[in-house]
C-alpha positions as CSV (number, residue, x, y, z in Angstrom):
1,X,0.0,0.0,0.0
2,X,1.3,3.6,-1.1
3,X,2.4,5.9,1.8
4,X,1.5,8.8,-0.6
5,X,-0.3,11.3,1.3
6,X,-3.9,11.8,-0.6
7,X,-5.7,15.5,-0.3
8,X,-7.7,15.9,2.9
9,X,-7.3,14.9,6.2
10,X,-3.9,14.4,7.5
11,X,-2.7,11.8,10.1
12,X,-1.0,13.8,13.1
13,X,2.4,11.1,12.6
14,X,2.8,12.6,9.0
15,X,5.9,14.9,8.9
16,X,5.8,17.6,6.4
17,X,8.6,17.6,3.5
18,X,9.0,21.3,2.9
19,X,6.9,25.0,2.8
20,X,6.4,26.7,-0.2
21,X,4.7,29.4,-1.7
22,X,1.7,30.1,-3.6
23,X,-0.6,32.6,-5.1
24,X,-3.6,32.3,-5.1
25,X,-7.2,34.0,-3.6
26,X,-8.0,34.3,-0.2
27,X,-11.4,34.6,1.2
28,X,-11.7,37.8,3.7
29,X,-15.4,37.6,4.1
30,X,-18.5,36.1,2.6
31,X,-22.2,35.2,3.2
32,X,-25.4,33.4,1.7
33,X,-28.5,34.4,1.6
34,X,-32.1,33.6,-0.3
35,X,-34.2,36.3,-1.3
36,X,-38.0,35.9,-2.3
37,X,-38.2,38.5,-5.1
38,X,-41.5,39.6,-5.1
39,X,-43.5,40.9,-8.0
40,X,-40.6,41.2,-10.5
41,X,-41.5,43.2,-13.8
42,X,-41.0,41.2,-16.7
43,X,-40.5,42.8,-19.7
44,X,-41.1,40.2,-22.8
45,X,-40.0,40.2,-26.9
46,X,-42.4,42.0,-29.2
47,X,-43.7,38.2,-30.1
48,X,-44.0,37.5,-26.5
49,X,-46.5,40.4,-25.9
50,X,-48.5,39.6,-28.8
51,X,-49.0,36.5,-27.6
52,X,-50.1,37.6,-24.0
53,X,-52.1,40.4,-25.4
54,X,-54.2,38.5,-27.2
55,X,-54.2,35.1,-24.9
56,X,-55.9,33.5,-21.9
57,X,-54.5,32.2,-19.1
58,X,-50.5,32.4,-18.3
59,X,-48.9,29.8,-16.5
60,X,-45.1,29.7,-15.4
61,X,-42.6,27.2,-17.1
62,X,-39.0,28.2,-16.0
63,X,-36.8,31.3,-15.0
64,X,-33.1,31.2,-15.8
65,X,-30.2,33.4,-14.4
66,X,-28.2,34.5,-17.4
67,X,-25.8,36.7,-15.4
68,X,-24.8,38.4,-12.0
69,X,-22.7,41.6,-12.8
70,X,-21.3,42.6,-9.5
71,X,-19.8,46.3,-8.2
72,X,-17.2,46.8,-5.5
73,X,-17.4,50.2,-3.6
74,X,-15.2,51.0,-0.2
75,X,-17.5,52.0,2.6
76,X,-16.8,55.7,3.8
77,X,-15.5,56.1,7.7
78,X,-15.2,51.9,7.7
79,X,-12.0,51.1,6.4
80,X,-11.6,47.9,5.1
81,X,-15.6,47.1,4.6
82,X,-17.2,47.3,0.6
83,X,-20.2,47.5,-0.8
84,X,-21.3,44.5,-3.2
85,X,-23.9,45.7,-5.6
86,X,-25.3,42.8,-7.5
87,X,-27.1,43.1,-10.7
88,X,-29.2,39.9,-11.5
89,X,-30.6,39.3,-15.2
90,X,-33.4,36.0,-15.6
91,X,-35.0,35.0,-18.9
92,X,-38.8,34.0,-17.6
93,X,-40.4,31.2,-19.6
94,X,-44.2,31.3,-19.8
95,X,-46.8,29.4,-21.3
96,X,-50.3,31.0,-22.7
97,X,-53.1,29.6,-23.4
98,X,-55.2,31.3,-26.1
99,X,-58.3,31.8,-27.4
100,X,-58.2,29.0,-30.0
101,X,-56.6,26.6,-27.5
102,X,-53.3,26.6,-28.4
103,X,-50.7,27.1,-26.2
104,X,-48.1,29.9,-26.9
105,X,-44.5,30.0,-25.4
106,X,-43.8,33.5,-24.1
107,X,-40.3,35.0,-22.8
108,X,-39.0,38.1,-21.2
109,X,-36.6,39.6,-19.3
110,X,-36.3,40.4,-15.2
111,X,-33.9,41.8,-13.5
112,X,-32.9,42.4,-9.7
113,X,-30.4,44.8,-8.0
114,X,-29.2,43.6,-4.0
115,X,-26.5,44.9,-2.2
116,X,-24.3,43.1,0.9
117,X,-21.8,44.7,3.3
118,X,-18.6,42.8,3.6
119,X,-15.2,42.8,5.0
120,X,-12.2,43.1,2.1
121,X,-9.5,44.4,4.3
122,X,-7.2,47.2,2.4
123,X,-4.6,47.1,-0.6
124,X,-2.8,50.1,-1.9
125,X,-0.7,47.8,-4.2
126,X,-2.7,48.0,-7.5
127,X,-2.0,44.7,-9.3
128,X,-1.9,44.3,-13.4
129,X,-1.4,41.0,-15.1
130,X,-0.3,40.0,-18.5
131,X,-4.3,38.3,-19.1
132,X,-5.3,41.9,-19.1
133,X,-4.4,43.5,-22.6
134,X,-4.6,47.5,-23.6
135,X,-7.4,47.2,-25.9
136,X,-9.4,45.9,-22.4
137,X,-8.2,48.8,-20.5
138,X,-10.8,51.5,-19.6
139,X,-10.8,53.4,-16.6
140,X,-12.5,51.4,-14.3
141,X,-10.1,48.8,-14.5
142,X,-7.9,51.1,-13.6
143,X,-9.7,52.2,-10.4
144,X,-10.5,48.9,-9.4
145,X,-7.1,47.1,-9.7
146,X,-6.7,47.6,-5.7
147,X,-10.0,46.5,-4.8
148,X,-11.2,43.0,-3.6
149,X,-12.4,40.6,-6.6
150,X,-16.6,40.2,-5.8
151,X,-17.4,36.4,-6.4
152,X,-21.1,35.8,-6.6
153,X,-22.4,32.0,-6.9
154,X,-26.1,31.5,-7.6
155,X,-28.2,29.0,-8.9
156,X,-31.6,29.2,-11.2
157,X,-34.6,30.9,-8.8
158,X,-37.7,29.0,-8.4
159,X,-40.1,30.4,-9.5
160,X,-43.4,31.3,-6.6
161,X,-46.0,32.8,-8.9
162,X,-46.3,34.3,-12.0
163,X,-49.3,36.7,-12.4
164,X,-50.6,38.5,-15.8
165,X,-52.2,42.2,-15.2
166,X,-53.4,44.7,-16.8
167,X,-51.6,47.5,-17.3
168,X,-52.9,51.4,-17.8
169,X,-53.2,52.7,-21.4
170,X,-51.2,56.0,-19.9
171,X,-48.0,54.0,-19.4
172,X,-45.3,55.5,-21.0
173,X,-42.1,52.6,-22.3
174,X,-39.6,52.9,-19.9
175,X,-36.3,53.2,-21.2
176,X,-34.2,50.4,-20.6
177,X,-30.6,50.3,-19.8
178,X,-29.3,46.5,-20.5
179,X,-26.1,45.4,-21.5
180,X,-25.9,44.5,-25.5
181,X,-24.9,40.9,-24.6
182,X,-27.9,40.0,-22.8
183,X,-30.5,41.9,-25.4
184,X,-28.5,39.0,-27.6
185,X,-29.8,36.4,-25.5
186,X,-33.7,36.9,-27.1
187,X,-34.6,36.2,-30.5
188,X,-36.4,39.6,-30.8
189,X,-36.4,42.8,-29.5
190,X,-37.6,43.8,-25.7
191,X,-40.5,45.6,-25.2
192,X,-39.6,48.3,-22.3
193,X,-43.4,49.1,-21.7
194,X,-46.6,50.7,-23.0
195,X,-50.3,49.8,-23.0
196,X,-51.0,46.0,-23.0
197,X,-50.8,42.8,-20.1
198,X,-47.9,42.5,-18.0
199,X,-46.1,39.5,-16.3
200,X,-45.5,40.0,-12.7
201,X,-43.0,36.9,-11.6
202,X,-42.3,36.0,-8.0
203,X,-38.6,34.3,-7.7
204,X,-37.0,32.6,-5.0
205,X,-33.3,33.2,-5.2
206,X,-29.9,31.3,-3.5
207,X,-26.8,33.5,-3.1
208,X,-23.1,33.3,-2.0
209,X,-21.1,36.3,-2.1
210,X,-17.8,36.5,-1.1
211,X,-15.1,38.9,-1.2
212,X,-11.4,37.9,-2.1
213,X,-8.2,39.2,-3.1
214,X,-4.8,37.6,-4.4
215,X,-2.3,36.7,-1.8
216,X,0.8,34.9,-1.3
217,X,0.7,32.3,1.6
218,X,3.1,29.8,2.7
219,X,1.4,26.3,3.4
220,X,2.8,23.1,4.1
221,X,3.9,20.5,1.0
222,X,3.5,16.7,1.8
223,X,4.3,14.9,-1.3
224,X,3.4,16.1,-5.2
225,X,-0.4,15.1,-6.5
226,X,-0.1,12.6,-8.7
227,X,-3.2,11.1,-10.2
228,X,-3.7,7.9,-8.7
229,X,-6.2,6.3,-11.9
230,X,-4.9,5.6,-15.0
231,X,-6.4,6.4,-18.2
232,X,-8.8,4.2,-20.3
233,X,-8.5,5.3,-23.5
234,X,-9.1,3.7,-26.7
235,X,-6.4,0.9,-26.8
236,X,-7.9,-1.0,-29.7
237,X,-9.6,-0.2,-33.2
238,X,-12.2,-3.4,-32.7
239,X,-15.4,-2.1,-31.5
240,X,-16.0,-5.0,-29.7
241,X,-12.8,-4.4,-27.3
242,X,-14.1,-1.2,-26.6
243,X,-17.5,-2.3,-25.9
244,X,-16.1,-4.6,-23.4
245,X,-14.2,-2.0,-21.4
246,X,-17.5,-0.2,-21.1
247,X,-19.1,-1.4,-17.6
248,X,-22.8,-2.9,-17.1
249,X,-24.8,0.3,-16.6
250,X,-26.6,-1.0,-13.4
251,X,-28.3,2.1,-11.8
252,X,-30.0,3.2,-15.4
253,X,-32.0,-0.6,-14.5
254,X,-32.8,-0.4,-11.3
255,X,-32.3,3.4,-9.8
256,X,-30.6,3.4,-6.4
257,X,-32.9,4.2,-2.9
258,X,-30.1,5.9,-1.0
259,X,-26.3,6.9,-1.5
260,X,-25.5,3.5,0.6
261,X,-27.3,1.3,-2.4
262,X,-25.2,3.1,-4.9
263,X,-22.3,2.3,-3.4
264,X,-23.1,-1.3,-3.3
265,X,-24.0,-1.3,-7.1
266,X,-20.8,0.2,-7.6
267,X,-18.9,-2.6,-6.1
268,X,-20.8,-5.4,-8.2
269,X,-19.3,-3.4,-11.1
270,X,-16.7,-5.9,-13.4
271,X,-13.6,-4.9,-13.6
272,X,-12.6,-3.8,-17.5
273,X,-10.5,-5.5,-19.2
């Protein structure tokens, strides 16, 4: 048996070989959170809001997150603290029933602004890499070179209701301020408002946001990671030989109850050849 020392918990008898140094991101701060967003506008394609104008009864199919664009600001008076403001964009899938009794798909966009309080500690060293070229540069970048790095994680909301009104024939289109590359993400062009029906979504949304910065830390070296598993490649033109490397695919038969079962299908698994 191998003495190699695998990632994860170390035995206290293990001596360590050598320090070293590495660069990479440490974490100064960060929290989760869910946030029910209620009554969301969203703003659907020209087809879209045909469709709803002239159909039934709506009924909610999926919402999407197609991008978190977050902003770092320094708190005034609370050195080392930042403001994260957190842009969120959703495409909302819909489904209306109209008067012929067809159903229509119908799409739009929603969008969602939070902002969390977190600890980034301070950096006057501004810091400019070689994956950062000229033609990227604006002055932003610039600004922002000796601020923490913002990290959002997020998943797809649920979505809690989706409701059709009416709107007033007064409403003026509200001008709309999105970023080219998610207007690319529609087949055809948002409608920013006006008379017609509306789509009021409720989402349920999971966050992690974390604030980090690049640091050099000395940590302990037991041994070089070498993969352990070998590779099973194709070895052999004949079909057949690579058909028989393939193992039985138990679990698509007869679906595992609990983690514990799927272990024990796994160890009925033939060895290849």
């Amino acid at each position: 048996m191998s003495s190699r020392i695998a990632p994860g918990p170390v035995p206290s008898d293990v001596t360590v070989r050598e320090a070293v140094c590495v660069h990479t991101s440490k974490i100064y701060d960060s929290c989760k959170d869910k946030d029910c967003l209620r009554d969301l506008r969203v703003y659907l394609t020209a087809n879209s809001q045909a469709n709803l104008d002239n159909g039934l009864n709506v009924r909610a199919r999926s919402a999407e997150l197609l991008w978190a664009s977050p902003m770092v600001e320094p708190v005034n008076f609370s050195r080392g603290y930042y403001t994260v403001d957190i842009r969120f964009y959703y495409k909302i899938r819909a489904d209306v029933c109209m008067s012929s009794g067809l159903i229509a798909p119908i799409e739009g966009l929603a969008s969602f602004t939070k902002r969390v309080l977190l600890f980034g500690s301070e950096g006057s060293a501004k810091i400019f890499t070689s994956d950062l070229g000229p033609s990227c540069v604006d002055r932003s970048v610039i600004d922002s070179t000796n601020l923490p790095r913002a990290v959002v994680e997020a998943v797809d909301p649920i979505i809690l209701s989706l409701d059709a009104v009416d709107s007033c024939a007064e409403d003026t289109p509200e001008p709309l301020e999105l970023p080219p590359y998610i207007l690319e993400l529609f087949d055809s062009p948002i409608v920013s408002g006006g008379a017609g029906r509306q789509i009021l979504a409720t989402l349920g949304q999971f966050t992690i946001v974390r604030l980090e910065r690049d640091s050099q830390l000395l940590i302990p070296v037991y041994d070089y990671c070498v993969p352990e598993k070998e590779c099973r490649g194709a070895q052999s033109d004949d079909p057949c030989t690579l058909f028989n490397r393939i193992d039985f695919p138990v679990n698509e038969f007869f679906p595992p109850d609990s983690l514990c079962d799927a272990q024990e299908y796994e160890d009925l698994l033939p060895e290849g050849d």
